[in-house]
C-alpha positions in Angstrom: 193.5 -90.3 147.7 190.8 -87.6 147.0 190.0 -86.1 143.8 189.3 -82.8 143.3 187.9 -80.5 140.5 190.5 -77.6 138.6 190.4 -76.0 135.7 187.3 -76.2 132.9 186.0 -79.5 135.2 189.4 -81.6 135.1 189.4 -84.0 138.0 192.6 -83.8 139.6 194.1 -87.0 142.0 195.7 -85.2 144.8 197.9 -88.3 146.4 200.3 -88.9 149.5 203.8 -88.4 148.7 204.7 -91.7 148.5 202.5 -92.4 145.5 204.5 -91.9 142.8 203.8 -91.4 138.7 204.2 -94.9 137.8 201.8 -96.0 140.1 199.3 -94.1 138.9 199.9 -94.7 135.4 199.7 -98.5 136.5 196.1 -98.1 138.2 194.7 -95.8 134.8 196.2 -98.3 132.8 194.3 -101.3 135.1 191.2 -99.2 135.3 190.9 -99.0 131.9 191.6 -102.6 131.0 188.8 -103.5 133.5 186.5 -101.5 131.3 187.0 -103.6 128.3 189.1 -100.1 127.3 192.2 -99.5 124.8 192.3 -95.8 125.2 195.9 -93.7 125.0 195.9 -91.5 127.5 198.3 -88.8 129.3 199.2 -88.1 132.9 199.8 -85.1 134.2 201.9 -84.5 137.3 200.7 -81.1 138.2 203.0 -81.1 141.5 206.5 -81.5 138.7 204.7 -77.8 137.4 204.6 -76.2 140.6 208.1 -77.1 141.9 209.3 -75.9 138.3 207.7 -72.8 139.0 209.0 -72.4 142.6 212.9 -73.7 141.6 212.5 -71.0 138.3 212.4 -68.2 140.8 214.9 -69.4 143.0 217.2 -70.1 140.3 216.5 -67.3 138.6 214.9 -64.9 141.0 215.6 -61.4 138.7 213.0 -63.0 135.6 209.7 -62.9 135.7 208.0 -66.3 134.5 206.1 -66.1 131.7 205.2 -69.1 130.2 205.3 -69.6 126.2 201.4 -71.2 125.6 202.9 -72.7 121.9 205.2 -75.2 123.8 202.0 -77.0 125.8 198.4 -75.4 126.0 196.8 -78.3 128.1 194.1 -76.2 130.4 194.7 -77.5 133.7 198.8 -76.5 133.5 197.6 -72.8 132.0 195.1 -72.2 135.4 197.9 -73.8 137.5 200.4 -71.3 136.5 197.7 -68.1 136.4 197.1 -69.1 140.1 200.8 -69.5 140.8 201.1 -65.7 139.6 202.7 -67.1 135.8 202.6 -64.4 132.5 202.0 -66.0 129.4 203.9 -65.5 126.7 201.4 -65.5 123.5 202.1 -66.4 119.5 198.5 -65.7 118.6 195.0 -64.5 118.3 194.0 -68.0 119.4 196.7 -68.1 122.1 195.8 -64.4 123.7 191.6 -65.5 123.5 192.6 -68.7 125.8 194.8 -67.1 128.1 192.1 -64.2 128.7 189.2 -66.0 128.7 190.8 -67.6 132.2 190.7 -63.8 133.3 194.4 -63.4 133.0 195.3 -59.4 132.7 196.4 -58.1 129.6 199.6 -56.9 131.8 200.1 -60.7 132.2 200.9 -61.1 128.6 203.9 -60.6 126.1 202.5 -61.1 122.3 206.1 -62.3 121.7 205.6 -63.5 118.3 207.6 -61.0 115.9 205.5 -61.9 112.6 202.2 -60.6 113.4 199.0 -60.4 110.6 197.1 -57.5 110.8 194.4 -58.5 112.7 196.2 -60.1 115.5 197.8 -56.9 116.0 194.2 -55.1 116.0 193.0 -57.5 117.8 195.9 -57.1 120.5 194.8 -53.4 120.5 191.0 -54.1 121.7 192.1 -56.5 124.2 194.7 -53.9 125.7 197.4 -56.4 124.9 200.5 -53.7 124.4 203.6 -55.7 125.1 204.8 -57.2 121.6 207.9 -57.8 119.8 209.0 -56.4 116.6 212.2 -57.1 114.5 211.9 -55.4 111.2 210.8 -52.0 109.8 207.5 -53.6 108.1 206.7 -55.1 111.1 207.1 -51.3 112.8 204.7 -50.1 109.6 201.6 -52.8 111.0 202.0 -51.9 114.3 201.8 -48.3 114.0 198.3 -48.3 111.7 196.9 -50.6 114.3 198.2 -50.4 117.9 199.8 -47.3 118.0 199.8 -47.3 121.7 201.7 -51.1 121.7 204.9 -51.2 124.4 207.7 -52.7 121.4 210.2 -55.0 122.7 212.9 -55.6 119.9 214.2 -58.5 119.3 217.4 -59.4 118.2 219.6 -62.1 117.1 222.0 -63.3 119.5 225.4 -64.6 118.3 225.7 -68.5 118.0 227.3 -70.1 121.1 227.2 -72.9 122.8 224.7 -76.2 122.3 221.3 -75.6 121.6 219.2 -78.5 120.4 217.0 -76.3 117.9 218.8 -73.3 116.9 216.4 -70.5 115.5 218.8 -69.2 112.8 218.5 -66.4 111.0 214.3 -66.9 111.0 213.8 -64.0 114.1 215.6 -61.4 115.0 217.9 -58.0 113.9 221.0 -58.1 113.7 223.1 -55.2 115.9 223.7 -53.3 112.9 220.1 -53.3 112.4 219.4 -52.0 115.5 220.5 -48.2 115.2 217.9 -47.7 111.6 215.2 -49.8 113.5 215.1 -47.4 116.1 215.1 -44.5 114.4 212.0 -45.8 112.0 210.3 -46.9 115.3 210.9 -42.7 116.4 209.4 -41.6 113.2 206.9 -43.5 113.2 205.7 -42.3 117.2 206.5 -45.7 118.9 207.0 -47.0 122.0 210.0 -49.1 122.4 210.9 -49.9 125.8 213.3 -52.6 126.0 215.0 -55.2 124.3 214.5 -59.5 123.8 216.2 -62.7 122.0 215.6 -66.2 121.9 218.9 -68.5 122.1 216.7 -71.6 120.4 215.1 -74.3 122.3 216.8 -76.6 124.5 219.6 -74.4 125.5 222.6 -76.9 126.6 225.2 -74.5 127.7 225.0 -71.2 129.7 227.4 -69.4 127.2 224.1 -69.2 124.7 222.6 -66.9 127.4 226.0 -64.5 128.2 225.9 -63.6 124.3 222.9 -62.9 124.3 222.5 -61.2 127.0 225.9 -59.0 126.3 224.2 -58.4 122.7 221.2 -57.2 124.4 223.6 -54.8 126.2 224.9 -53.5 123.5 221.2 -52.9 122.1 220.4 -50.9 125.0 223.4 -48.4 124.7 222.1 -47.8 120.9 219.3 -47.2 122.1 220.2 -45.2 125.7 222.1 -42.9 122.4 219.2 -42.1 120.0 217.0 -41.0 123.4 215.3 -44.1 124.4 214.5 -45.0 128.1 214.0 -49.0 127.8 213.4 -50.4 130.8 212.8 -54.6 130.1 214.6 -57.2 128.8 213.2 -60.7 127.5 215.2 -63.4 127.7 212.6 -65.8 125.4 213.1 -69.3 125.7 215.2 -71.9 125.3 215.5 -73.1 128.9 216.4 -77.1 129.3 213.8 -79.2 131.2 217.0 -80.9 132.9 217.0 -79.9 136.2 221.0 -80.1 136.6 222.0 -78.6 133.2 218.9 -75.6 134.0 220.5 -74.9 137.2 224.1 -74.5 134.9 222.5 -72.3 132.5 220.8 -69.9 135.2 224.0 -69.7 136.7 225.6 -68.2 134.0 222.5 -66.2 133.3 222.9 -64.7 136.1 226.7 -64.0 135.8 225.6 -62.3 132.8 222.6 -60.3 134.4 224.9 -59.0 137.1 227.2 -58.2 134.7 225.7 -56.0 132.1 222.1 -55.7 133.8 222.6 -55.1 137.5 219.7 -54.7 139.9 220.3 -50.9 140.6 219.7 -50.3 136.8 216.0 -51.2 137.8 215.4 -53.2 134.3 212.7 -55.6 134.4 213.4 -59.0 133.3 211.5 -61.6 131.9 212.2 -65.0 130.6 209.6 -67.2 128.4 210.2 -70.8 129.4 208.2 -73.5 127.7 210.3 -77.1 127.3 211.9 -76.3 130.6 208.0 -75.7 132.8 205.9 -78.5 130.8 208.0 -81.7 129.4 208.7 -83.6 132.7 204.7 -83.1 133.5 203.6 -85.7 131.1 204.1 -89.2 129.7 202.1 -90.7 127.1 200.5 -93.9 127.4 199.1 -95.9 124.8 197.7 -99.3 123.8 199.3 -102.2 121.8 196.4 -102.4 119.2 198.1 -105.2 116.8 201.5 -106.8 116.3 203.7 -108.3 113.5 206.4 -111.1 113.8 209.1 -110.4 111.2 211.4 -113.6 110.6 214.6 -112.5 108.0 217.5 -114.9 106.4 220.7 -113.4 107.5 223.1 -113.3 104.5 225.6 -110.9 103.2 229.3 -110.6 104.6 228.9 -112.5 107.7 229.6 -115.8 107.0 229.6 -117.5 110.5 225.7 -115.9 110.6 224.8 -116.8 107.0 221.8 -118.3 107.3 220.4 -118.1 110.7 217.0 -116.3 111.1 216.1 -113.2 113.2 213.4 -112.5 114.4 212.0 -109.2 114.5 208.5 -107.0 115.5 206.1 -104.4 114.3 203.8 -102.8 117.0 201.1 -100.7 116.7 199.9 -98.2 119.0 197.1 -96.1 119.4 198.6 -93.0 119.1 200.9 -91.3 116.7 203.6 -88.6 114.9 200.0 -87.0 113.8 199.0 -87.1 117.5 200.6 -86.7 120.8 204.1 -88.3 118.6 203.8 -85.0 116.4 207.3 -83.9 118.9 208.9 -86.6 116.6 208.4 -84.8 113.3 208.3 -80.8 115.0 210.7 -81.2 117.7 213.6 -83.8 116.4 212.1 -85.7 119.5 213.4 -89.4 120.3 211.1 -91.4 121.9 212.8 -94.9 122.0 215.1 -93.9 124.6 212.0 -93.0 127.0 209.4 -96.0 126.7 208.9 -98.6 129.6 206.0 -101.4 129.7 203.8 -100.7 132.0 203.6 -104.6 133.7 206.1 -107.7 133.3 206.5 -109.3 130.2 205.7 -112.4 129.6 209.7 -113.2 128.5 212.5 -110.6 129.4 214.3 -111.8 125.9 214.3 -108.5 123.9 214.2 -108.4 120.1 214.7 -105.5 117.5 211.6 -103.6 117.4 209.8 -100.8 115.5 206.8 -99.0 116.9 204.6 -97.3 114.7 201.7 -95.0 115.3 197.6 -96.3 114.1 197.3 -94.0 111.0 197.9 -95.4 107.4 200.2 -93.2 107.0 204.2 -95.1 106.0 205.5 -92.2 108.1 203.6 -92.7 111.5 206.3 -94.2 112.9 207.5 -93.4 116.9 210.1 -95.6 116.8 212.6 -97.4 114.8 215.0 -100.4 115.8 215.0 -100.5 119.3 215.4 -103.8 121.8 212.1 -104.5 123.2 210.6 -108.2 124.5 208.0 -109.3 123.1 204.7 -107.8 123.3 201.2 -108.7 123.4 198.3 -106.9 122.5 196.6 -105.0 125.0 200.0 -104.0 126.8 201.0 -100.6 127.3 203.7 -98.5 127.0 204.5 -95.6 129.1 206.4 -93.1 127.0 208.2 -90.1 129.9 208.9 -86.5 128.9 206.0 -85.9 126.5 204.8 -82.6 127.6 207.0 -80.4 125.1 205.3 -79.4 121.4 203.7 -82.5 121.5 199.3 -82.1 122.2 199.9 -78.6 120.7 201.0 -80.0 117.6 198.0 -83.2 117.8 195.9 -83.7 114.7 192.5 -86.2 114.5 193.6 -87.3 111.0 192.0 -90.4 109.9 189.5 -89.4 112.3 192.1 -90.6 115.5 190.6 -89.6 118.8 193.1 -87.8 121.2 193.7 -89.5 124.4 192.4 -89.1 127.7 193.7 -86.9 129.9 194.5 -87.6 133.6 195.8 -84.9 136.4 197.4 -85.6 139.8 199.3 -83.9 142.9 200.7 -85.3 145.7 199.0 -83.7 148.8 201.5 -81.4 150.3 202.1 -78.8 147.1 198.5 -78.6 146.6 197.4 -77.7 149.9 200.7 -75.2 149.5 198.8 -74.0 146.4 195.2 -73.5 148.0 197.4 -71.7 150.5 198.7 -69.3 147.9 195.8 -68.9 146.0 193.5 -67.9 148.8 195.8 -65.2 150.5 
């Protein structure tokens, strides 16, 4: 194993490709107990983001990938998908500085947020940032006194179908009827619109949420094709699963769709915005067992056979949190329980009803509530899988809690294939 130096000095373990996640999390966690430390930390798989990428464009080879900052903003990822050839897709003033300041084009990014202040929009202007999303006539109003030259995607609200684990509602987007006066304010006003976008929600579960969508966005385009306009891209935003087997369903469909009411000799540029789906599986948290608390209740109540016996119960504390790396738990309906796993062997395999809260003195730092653990001792870790969605962009310090390390690796073969891609 060599190490190797990426992105704003992050030391990266590039590995054979028999070493696998777990073992690594094992040696951090082993290194760090040898140095007397209790430190959370994350690990990165790097390698998980490239073959994303790569399966992205062979799944859905028509779409463009341009990656939505807001869903993970770690630095290492960000230069890993600039060198893979990635556009970003922006929410910000904050989020456009970062992503240019890595000398990412302003071609390479889509401000997609459709609630804009005013001087984001300016900003957008002196930064040649012209691709941004719109949805309502005020909205049309900003953009015109300060980017008149912008490149408007609308964005409408797709109709509600099939399972999507955090529907938007009726937050963004027009509704069709909307779109014929939109256009027409946006013509009046000297606009540029040149395509259409939606967002089916995040953590899209079935491919019908992409065909109505993408038949709505159909429908926009004839409205617009009517009053004159020429649009020539459509955004599929986000929403894509990080499940490799139900992403492969929904593309599938997507592509039905696409054919459908978007085929390739129409020449529309597509794009698609994927956040859960590029940066979840990358990362699993890893923190510390910092204190404990037996808990030994009287069962009582309507079972009379148990009347009487005690249970016995535990608290844990960790050193991280809901107002840390946890914050998915409170932001993102996230449930953690159901991906912990001790790093090491416990002491006794007997498992008892456990709760796991976070090191705060907040009541509602908890990360999880009633699940079967065994018993654990202080100093033991827990390795928590699937943390790389809305959770470090959503991390606080408060009560002065430091954020945990940070630790990047890649097994040999996909980053020599990288170097390989990045030098020609």
């Amino acid at each position: 194993m060599t190490s190797v130096t990426f992105a704003r000095n992050c030391e990266v373990l590039v590995h054979a490709e028999t070493t696998t996640h777990m073992d690594i999390v094992r040696e951090k966690a082993a290194e760090l107990k040898r140095q007397d430390r209790e430190d959370a930390f994350f690990l990165v798989d790097l390698g998980d983001v490239i073959k994303r990428y790569q399966n992205w464009q062979t799944q859905l080879p028509r779409a463009e990938l341009f990656y939505a900052v807001k869903c993970n903003d770690d630095p290492a990822m960000l230069k890993l998908l600039d060198s893979l050839g990635s556009g970003f897709d922006c929410a910000s003033k904050a989020e456009m500085e970062q992503i240019l300041n890595m000398g990412v084009r302003p071609s390479r990014i889509a401000y997609s947020n459709p609630i804009k202040q005013n001087s984001y929009i300016r900003f957008a202007s002196q930064v040649n940032v012209d691709l941004m999303a719109f949805d309502n006539q005020d909205e049309l109003v900003k953009i015109q006194r300060a980017h008149p030259n912008a490149r408007l995607v609308m964005r409408i609200l797709p109709p509600t179908s099939g399972k999507v684990y955090h529907p938007f509602g009726e937050k963004f987007g027009c509704y069709l009827h909307e779109v014929t006066p939109l256009l027409t304010k946006a013509r009046k006003l000297g606009l540029t619109v040149v395509g259409v976008s939606f967002h089916c929600g995040s953590g899209v579960a079935e491919g019908g949420a992409f065909r109505g969508a993408i038949a709505a966005a159909a429908t926009a385009f004839q409205e617009g094709k009517a009053l004159g306009f020429d649009f020539d891209l459509l955004d599929l935003g986000g929403g894509f699963p990080s499940d490799l087997a139900t992403f492969e369903k929904v593309a599938g469909m997507a592509n039905e769709a696409l054919d459908e009411y978007f085929p390739a000799s129409g020449k529309v540029r597509i794009i698609g915005e994927p956040g859960r789906y590029m940066a979840e599986a990358a990362f699993t948290a890893t923190p510390c067992v910092i204190a404990k608390r037996q808990i030994c209740t009287t069962l009582g109540g309507g079972d009379r056979e148990k009347e009487g016996e005690s249970r016995t119960s535990f608290a844990y504390y960790v050193n991280d949190g809901v107002f840390g790396s946890f914050s998915c738990v409170l932001v993102d309906n996230a449930h953690p329980g159901i991906k912990a796993r001790l790093v090491g062997t416990p002491v006794d395999p007997t498992e008892y009803p456990s709760v796991v809260y976070g090191h705060t003195m907040d009541g509602q730092d908890r990360i999880i509530n009633d699940v079967m653990l065994p018993e654990l001792q202080i100093g033991d870790v827990i390795n928590f899988i699937n943390m790389g969605a809305y959770s470090t962009t959503g991390s606080t310090s408060f009560n002065g809690m430091p954020r945990p390390l940070m630790f990047y690796h890649c097994c040999a073969s996909l980053w020599d294939q990288l170097s390989l891609e990045t030098t020609n």
